[in-house]
Structure formats: C-alpha cells, structure tokens
C-alpha positions in Angstrom: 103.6 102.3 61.3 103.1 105.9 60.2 101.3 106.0 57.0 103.7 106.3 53.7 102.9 110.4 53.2 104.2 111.1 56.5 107.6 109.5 56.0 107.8 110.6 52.5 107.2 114.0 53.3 109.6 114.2 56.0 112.6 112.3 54.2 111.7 115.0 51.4 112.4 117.9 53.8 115.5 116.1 55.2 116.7 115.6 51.6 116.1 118.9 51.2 117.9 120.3 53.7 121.2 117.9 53.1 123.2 120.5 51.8 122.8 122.9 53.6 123.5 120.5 56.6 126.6 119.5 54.9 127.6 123.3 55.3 126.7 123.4 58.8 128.9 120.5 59.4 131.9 122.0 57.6 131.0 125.5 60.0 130.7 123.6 62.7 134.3 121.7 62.1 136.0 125.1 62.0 134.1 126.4 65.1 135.1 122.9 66.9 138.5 122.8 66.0 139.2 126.2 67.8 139.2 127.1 71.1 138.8 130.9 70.2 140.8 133.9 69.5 144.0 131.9 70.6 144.0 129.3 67.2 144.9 126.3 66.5 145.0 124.1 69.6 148.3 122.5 70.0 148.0 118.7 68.4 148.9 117.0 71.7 145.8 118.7 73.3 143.3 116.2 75.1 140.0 117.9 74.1 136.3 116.3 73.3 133.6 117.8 71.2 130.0 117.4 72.6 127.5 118.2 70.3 123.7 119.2 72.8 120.1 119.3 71.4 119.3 122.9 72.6 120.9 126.2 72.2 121.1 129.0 74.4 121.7 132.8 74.7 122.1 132.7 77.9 124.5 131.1 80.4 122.7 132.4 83.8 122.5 129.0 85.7 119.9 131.0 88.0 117.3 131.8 85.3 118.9 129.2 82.5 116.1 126.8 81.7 118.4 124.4 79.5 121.0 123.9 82.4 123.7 123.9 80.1 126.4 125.9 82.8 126.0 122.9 84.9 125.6 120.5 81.6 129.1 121.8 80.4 130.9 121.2 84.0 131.3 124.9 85.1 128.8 124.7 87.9 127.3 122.4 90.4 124.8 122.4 93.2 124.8 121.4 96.9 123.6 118.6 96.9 123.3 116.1 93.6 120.9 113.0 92.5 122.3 109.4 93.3 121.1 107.7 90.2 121.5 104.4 91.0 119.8 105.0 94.7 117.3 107.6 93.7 119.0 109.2 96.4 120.1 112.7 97.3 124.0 112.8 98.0 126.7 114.9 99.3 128.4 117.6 96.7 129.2 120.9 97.6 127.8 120.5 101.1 129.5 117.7 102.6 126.6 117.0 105.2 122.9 118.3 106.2 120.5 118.2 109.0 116.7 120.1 109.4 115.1 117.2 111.9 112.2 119.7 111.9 112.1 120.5 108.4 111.8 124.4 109.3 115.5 125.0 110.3 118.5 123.8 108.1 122.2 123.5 109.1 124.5 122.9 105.6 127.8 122.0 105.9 130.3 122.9 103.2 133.1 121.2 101.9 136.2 123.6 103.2 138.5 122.5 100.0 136.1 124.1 97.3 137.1 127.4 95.3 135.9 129.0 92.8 137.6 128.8 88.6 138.6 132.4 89.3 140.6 131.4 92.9 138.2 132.6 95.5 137.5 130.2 98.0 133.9 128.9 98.6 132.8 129.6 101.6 129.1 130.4 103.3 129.4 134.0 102.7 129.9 133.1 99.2 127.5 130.6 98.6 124.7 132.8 100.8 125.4 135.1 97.9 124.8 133.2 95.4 121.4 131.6 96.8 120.0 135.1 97.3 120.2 135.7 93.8 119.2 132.5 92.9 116.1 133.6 95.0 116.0 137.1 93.2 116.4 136.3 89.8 114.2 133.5 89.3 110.6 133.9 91.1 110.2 129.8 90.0 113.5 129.1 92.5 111.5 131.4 95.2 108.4 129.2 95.2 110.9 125.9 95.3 112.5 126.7 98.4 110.3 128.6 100.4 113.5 130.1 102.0 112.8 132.7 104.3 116.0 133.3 106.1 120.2 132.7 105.3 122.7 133.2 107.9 126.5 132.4 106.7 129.0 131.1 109.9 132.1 130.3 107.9 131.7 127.0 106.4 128.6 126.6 107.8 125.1 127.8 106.3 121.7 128.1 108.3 118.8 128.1 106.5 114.9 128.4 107.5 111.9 127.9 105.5 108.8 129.8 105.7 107.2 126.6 106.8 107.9 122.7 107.7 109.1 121.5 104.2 111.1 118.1 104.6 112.0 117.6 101.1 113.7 121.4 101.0 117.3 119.4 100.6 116.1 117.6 97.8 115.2 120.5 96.2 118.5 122.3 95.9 119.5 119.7 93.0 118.1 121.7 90.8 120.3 123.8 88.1 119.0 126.3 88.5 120.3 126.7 92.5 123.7 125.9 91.2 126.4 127.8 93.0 128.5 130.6 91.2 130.6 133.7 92.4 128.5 136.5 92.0 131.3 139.2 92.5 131.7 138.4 88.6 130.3 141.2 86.4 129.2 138.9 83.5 127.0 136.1 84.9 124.9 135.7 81.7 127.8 135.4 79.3 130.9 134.4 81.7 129.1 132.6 84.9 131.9 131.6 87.4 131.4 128.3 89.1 133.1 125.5 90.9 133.1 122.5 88.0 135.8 120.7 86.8 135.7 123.1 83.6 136.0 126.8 83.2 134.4 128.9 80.3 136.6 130.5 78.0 134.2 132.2 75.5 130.6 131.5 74.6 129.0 132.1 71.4 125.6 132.9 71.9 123.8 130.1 70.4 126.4 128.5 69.2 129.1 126.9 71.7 131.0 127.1 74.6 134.9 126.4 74.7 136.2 124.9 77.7 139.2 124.5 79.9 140.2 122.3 82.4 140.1 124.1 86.1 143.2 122.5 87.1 142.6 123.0 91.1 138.9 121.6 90.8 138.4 120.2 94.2 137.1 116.8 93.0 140.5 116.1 90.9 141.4 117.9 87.8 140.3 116.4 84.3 143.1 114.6 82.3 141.5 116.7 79.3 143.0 120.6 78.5 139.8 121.5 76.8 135.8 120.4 75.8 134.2 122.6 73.2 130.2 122.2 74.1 128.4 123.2 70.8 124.5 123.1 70.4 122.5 122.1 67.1 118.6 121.9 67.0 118.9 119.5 64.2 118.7 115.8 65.0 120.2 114.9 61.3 122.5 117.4 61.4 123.7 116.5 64.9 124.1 112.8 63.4 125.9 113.6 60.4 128.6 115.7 62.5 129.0 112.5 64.1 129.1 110.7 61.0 132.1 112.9 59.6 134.2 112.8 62.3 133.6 116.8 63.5 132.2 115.8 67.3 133.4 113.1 69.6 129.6 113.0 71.3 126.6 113.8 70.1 122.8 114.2 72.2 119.8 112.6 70.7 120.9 111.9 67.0 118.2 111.3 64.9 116.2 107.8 65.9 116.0 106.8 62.2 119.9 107.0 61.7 120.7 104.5 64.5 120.7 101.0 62.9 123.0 103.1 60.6 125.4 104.3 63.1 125.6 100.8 65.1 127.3 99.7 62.3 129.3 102.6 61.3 132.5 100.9 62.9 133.9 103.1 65.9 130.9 104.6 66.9 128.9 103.2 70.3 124.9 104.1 70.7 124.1 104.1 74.6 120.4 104.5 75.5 118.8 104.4 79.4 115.4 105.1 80.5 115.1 108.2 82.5 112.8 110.2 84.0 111.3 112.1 81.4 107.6 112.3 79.5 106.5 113.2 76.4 103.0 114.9 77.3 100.0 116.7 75.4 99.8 119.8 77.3 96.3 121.2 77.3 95.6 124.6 78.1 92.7 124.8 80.7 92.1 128.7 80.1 90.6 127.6 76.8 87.1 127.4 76.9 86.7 123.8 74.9 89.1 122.5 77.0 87.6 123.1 80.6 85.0 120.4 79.9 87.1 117.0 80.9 85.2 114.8 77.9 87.0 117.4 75.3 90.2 116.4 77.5 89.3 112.9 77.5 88.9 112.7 73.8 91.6 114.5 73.2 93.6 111.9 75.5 91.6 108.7 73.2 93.1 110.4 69.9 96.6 109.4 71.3 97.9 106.3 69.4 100.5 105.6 71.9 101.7 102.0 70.8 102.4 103.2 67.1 103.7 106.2 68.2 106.7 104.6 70.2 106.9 102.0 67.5 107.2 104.2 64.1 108.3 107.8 65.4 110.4 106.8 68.2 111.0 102.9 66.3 111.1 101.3 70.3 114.0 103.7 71.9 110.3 105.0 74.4 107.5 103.6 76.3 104.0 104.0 76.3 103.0 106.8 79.0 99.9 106.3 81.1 100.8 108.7 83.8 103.7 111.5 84.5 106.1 108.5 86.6 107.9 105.7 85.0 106.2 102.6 86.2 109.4 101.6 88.0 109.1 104.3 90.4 107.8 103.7 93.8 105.6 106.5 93.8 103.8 105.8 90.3 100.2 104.7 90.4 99.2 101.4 88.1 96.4 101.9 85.4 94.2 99.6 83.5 94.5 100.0 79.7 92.7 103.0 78.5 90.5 102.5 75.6 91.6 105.0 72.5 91.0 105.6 69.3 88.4 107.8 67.3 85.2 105.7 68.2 85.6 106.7 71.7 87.4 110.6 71.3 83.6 110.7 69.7 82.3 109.5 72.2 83.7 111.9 75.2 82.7 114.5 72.5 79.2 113.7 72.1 78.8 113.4 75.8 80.7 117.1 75.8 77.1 118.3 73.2 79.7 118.3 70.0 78.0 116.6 67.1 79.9 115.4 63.9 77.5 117.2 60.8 78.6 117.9 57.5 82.2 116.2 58.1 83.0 119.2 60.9 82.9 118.5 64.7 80.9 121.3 66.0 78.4 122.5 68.9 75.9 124.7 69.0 77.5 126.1 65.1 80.9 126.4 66.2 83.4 123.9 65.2 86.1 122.3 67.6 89.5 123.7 66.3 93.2 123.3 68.5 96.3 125.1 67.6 98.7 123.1 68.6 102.3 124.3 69.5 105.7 121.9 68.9 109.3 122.8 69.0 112.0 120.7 66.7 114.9 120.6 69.2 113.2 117.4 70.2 112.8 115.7 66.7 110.0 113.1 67.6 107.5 116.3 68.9 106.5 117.6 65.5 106.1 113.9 64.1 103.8 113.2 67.2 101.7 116.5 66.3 101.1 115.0 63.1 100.3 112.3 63.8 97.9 113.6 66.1 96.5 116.1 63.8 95.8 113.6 61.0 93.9 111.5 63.4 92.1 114.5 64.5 91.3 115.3 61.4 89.1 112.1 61.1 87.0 113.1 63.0 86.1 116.8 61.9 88.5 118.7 63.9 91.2 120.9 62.3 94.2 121.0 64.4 97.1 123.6 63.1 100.5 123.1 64.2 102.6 126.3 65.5 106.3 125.5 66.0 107.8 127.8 68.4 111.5 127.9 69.5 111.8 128.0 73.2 108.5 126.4 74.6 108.8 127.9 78.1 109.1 131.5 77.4 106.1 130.9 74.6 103.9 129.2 77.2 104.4 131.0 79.7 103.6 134.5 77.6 101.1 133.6 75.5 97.8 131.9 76.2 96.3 132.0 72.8 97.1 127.7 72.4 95.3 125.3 73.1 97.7 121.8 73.1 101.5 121.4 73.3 103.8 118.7 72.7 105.9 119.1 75.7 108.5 117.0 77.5 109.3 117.5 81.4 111.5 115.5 83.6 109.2 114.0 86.1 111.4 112.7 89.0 115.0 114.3 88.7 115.3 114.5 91.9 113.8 110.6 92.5 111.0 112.1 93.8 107.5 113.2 92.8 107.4 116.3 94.7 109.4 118.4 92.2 107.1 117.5 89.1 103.9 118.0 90.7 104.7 121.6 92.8 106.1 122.6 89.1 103.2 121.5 86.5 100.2 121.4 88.6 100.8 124.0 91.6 99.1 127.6 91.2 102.5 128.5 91.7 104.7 125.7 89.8 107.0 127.2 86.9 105.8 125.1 84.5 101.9 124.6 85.0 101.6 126.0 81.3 97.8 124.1 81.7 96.9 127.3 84.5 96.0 124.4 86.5 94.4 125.4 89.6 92.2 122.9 91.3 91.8 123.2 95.0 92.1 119.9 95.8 94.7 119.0 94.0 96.8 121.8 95.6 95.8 120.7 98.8 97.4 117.1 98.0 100.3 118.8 97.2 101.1 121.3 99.7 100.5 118.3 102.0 103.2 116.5 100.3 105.8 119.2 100.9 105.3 119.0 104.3 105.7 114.7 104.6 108.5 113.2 105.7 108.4 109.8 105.9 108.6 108.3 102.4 105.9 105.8 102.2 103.4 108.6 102.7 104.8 110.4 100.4 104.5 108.0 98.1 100.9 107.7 99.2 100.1 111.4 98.2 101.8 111.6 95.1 99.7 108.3 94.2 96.3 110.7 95.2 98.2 113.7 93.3 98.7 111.6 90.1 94.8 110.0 90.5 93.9 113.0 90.4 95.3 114.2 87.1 94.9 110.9 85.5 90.9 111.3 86.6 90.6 115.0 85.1 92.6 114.5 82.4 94.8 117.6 83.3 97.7 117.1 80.5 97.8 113.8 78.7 100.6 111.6 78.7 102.6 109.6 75.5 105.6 107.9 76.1 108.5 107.9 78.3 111.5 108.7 75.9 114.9 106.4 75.9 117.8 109.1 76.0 120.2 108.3 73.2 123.4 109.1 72.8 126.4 107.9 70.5 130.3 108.6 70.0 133.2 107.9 68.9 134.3 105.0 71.2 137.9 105.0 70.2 138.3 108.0 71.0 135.7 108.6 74.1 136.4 107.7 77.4 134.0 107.1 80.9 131.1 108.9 79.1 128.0 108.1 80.8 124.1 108.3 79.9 122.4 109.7 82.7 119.1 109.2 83.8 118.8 112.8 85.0 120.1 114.3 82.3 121.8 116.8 84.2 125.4 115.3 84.6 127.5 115.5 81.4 130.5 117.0 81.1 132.3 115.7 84.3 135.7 115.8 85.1 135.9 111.8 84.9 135.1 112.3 80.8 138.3 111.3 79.0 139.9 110.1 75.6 141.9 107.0 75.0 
C-alpha cells in the first residue's frame, strides 16, 4: 500500500477542498438544469447529464485533442472501431475499396445530412477532409493523402504512397466530418451526430439537442447537457447529490462507496489505454539507456495498481494490452532501488554524500503531471519518494493540457502520460504517433533510424499476421531501449444513476459516448 503520509496528505487536501466542491456542485446544478438562454426546460423533457474528465476551449474536431465534438454526438467519422471485432466498420461511408493501397474509392451513405439541413455529399465531405488536412499538420502525417476528387456520393482518394491501413486511419476524431460552410467551427462545429450544439461554455459545458432527422434514428431524448470537471471528487460527489445522471472516472477511492449508494451502477472495461513514464530523450541524462533503465526499475508497478488505482488497472510491461494479437510477451523485469542503482552505476553515477551524482553533478528530473487524470499525480509521488531513496531529487510540475506543454516546451525530463494504444485495434496508430519522427505525440523526440524503418514498413503491410510481426519488432525495440516506460493499463470507470439511465455503454475506445441509443427509463 502507499505509505500512511501519502494518503493522509491527500485526504487533507480533499478535505480541504470539500467546500468549495460543495459550491461547485450547487454551480454546476444551475448550469445543468438549463439548457441556456431559453430557461427552465419543460418538466416532461427527456434529457441526461454527462459529467467528462477534461475541459475544453475549443470545439474544432479537426485540431480538438480531447474529441469531445464527437464524444458529445455532434460529429462522427467515415468509418468507426468495431469493439467487439477489433474491426473497422461502415459509418458514414457505407463501403470501401484501395486493393493497391495507393488508390481509394469511398462510398457514402446517400441519406446523411448535416444538423443545419445540407445534405452530405462528396463535395461536402472533400471539404471537410481538406481542412482536416490543413488545420492539423498531425492529421497530414496520418493520412499521407495526396489527392481528393468528389463524384457525387462517391470519394476518390490517393495516397502519396502504398499505405493499406489508410481506412483504418480515418477513425480518428480528429478526421470527423463537419460542414465547413459554417462560420464558427471552434465554438459551433456542425456535424452529422445524433445531437446538435446549442451553446458551449468554454470550459464549462455543452447543451445538446436532439437532431431529429439524424440519419441513424433520432434519440428518444430532447436534450444532453455534456459538462466537464477536472476534479475526480468533485465529479463523484455531483453524482452523489443527484446533479448528473453520468459521470467519467469518479474518484477510485469513492467506489466501494457508490456500489452501495442504492441507485447508482459502477461499470468498468479494460480498454486500450496506458499509463506511461514519458522520458524526454533531448535531455542529456536521459540519452544514456541505463538512466532509462533505472528510471523504468524505480516503477513499483504491482503497488501502484493495488493502492492508487485499488485493482480497477494492470501492470504495464509494454504499450499493448496483453490480449492483443499484436502485443509481444515479457519475462518479469527486475525493479526496485537495488537495481535503478545498478543501471546507474553502470551509467558512471555514484551515490556520495546521500546525492546521486557524476562527475559533481547530481541526477535531478522535473517531472510534469496533470490532475484531470486523478491517479497521475499520486503515481509521480510515488515515484518521486522512491527516487528520493536513492539520492535523486525529482520535482513535480503539474501542467493543464499535457499536449500543448509537451509539445512547446522541452525543458522536462519525465511525464506521467496516458495514450490510447490500439483505438483503432491496431498498432499502427500508436507507434507512427509516439515513436515516428513525424508522430503527434512522440513528446520523447524519439528518432531512431531503425525503429522508423520498422514502422514505415508497417504502414505499407497488408496482410495482418505481418503486421502483427512488425509491431512485435517495433515494440522490441522500445521495450530494449527503454524509450518511454510503461505502468499499468487503466480500467475505465464509469457510474450513474441506473434508474434513471438507459443503454449507456463503457467503451473500450473511449470515443463513443453520447449516442443516439442513450436513453432514460
């Protein structure tokens, strides 16, 4: 278990901050119980409250890294992830075919329209891929689109090169199709969901209503009010009170608690998801893989999943959740301080005077966390303290939106991070985004030639079982360098008020939540 002062000091803080939570709740029960500038909602309205773990001032789905406008139900992609299948299946397009992996034909649905009336069409959707593709240099690098033609219904697309998994590739949020006629896209994006915005509080929470021509069947509910909180004991208590129907991630410690608050059902799946200890490689300490190494052995994975995460996670030895085809098996590293000294000594560190050092310099990390994810500043002190044991001073940063920080500002040298691995049930996505010169999210600055090779090889493999085959290689080779360390692979967690919610359901993805399915009893 985590030792008594860390618990104590953190139930302090929480106890702290109970009143002013008890505020937040009563704010947020006004902001819920409104669906803007229009008042009261009429009492026989059918509406939910949904209660998220990250905020946003933004609702560009093409440059939105927390997905909520597809989240919420106001947009949706071409194609989506079969969860059951690890499959990709039919959405938007209603069939595909690129037998050369260079030269794509995508058929759309003919029935589709947008939540202001225009019809969707390939013009339309052409459109909104080329901003996509302009807006978002990440997107650019994804699809390795060189060329759009629009025939109707019909879209023809062609890649720069052979890239067979380019269909997989527009499940991503970020390719989600919208009406870019619109002249607000970052506070009013028009899509093709079940649910069209009505206003959106920067920050704060989006009020929905149903689109009641959405292609796929209207919702039986009038409206969904999607409201963010950082807070994992705040989001529980609102919950708790009665003020939100759903709430994302409560806080782990309150769920014995709210299992047998009668009324309320806790739902928790494995998905694809890591918790990882992000090292920056343009840090001098850190290109030398032994420092890597012991920073990987100072990881107490097992009581980590046991007292910050109390079970609802699994220990991580590599990016892919052992149940996936594509995820290498590992022996049982050896941790602990005995061997981080080890790596260190072997690195030319020495341990005098109760201060790792070499050469009269001591080993220091600042290490970056964010609390929208609760359990990430627990595991940074956790991981400091243990540091600490060994002579090396580790101070925590927290920092609000990790991406943005990352990606802007080198002066780090470890993050608690967590990255969907396989949201599109394959490997390819994780590995061209974290470890590719050009991946979005290679916060490391990973750039090893051989690795890229690997990769770039992957993107243009068809057949599955050798693509399975290279992302083994791929993952070998960041498990043998030590390029990011790995913790746990989180449960997600959600509860709600089961007598009032209907067909909620916990994705593995995380990307499919407000769905026009969602209903109250």
């Amino acid at each position: 278990m985590i030792t008594n002062k860390y618990w104590q000091s953190y139930i302090s803080f929480k106890r702290i901050k109970m009143a002013i939570l008890l505020v937040c709740v009563s704010l947020l029960s006004a902001c819920t119980q409104s669906t803007g500038s229009t008042g009261e909602k009429k009492a026989e309205d059918k509406h939910i409250s949904f209660l998220y773990n990250f905020s946003t001032n933004s609702l560009d789905p093409h440059v939105d890294s927390s997905y909520v406008p597809l989240r919420a139900g106001i947009t949706e992609t071409l194609v989506r992830l079969d969860e059951d299948n690890l499959t990709i299946a039919p959405w938007l397009a209603e069939s595909w075919e690129g037998e050369d992996g260079q030269h794509w034909t995508i058929n759309l649905r003919k029935d589709v329209t947008f939540q202001n009336g225009n019809k969707m069409d390939a013009e339309a959707v052409k459109a909104s891929l080329e901003r996509a593709l302009k807006e978002n240099v990440a997107i650019q690098n994804a699809l390795k689109i060189d060329k759009i033609e629009a025939d109707g219904y019909t879209l023809h697309i062609t890649t720069k090169e052979p890239f067979p998994e380019f269909v997989s590739e527009l499940v991503n949020p970020n390719v989600s199709i919208i009406d870019v006629t619109e002249e607000d896209i970052v506070n009013k994006p028009v899509g093709t969901g079940p649910f069209a915005l009505k206003s959106f509080t920067p920050g704060s929470k989006l009020e929905l209503e149903r689109y009641a021509d959405y292609w796929d069947g209207a919702s039986n509910l009038d409206s969904v009010t999607f409201a963010f909180n950082e807070d994992a004991n705040a989001r529980t208590l609102a919950l708790q009170s009665g003020q939100v129907d759903i709430v994302y991630r409560p806080e782990v410690v309150s769920l014995e608690s709210l299992r047998t608050q009668d009324g309320i059902e806790v739902e928790s799946t494995a998905t694809f998801r890591v918790h990882q200890m992000t090292m920056n490689m343009d840090r001098e300490s850190l290109q030398d893989v032994n420092v890597r190494r012991a920073v990987d052995a100072l990881i107490d994975r097992e009581k980590i999943v046991d007292s910050i995460l109390l079970g609802y996670a699994e220990p991580a030895v590599g990016p892919f959740l052992p149940s996936l085809p594509f995820a290498p098996s590992y022996e049982k590293k050896e941790s602990g301080t005995d061997i981080a000294v080890k790596y260190l000594e072997e690195a030319g560190y020495s341990l005098e005077n109760g201060v790792m050092q070499k050469d009269g310099e001591p080993l220091e990390f600042t290490l970056l966390t964010y609390s929208a994810r609760a359990d990430l500043p627990l595991i940074a002190q956790v991981f400091q303290s243990t540091a600490k044991g060994i002579g090396i001073d580790v101070k925590i940063r927290q920092i609000d939106i990790p991406e943005e920080y990352m990606a802007t500002n080198r002066g780090w040298d470890l993050a608690t991070y967590s990255n969907l691995t396989a949201p599109r049930g394959d490997a390819g996505y994780y590995l061209n985004a974290t470890y590719h010169p050009t991946g979005a999210l290679n916060f490391s600055g990973a750039h090893e030639p051989e690795l890229t090779e690997i990769i770039d090889k992957l993107n243009q493999t068809v057949s599955q079982e050798e693509r399975a085959v290279l992302a083994e290689q791929a993952a070998d080779y960041v498990h043998d360098n030590m390029i990011n360390s790995f913790v746990l692979h989180p449960s997600t967690i959600v509860a709600y008020n089961e007598n009032k919610v209907k067909n909620w359901v916990t994705t593995r993805s995380e990307y499919y939540m407000i769905t026009n399915e969602l209903d109250v009893k």
